[in-house]
C-alpha positions in Angstrom: -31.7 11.6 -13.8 -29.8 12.9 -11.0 -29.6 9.7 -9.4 -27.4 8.2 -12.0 -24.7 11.1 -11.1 -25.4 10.2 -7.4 -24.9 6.0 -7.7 -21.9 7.0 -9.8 -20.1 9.5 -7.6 -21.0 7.0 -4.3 -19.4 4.2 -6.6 -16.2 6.4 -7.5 -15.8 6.9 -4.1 -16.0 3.7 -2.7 -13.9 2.5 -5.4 -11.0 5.4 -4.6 -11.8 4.1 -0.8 -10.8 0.6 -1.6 -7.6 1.1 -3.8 -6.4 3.3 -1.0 -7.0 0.8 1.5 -5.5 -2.0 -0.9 -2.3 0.8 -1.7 -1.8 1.6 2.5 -1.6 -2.2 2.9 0.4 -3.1 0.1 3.3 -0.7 1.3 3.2 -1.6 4.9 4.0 -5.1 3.6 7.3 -3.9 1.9 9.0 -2.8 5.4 12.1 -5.3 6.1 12.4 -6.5 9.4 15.6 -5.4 11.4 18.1 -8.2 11.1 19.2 -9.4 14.0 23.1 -10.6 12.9 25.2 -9.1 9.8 25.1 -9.7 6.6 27.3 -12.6 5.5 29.3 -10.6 2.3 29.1 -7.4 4.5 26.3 -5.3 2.5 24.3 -3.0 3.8 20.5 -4.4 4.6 17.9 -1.8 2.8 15.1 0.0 5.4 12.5 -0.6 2.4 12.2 -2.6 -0.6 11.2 -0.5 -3.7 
């Protein structure tokens, strides 16, 4: 019966593994590229979109 704590514990942490992965990846994706020329109304461009 200890292998059914084993398969679980491997699969928890493969599965922890893979939403990390997914979670780094989704919040490198929200960086806004410097703008090269001002904003037309004069606001202030955010460093990251929340």
């Amino acid at each position: 019966m200890w292998y059914f704590a084993w398969i679980l514990g491997v699969t928890a942490a493969a599965a922890i593994a893979v939403i990390n992965v997914m979670w780094y990846e989704f919040q490198d994706g929200l960086v806004v590229a410097v703008p090269t020329h001002d904003r037309p109304d004069g606001s202030q461009v955010p460093e990251r979109v929340v």
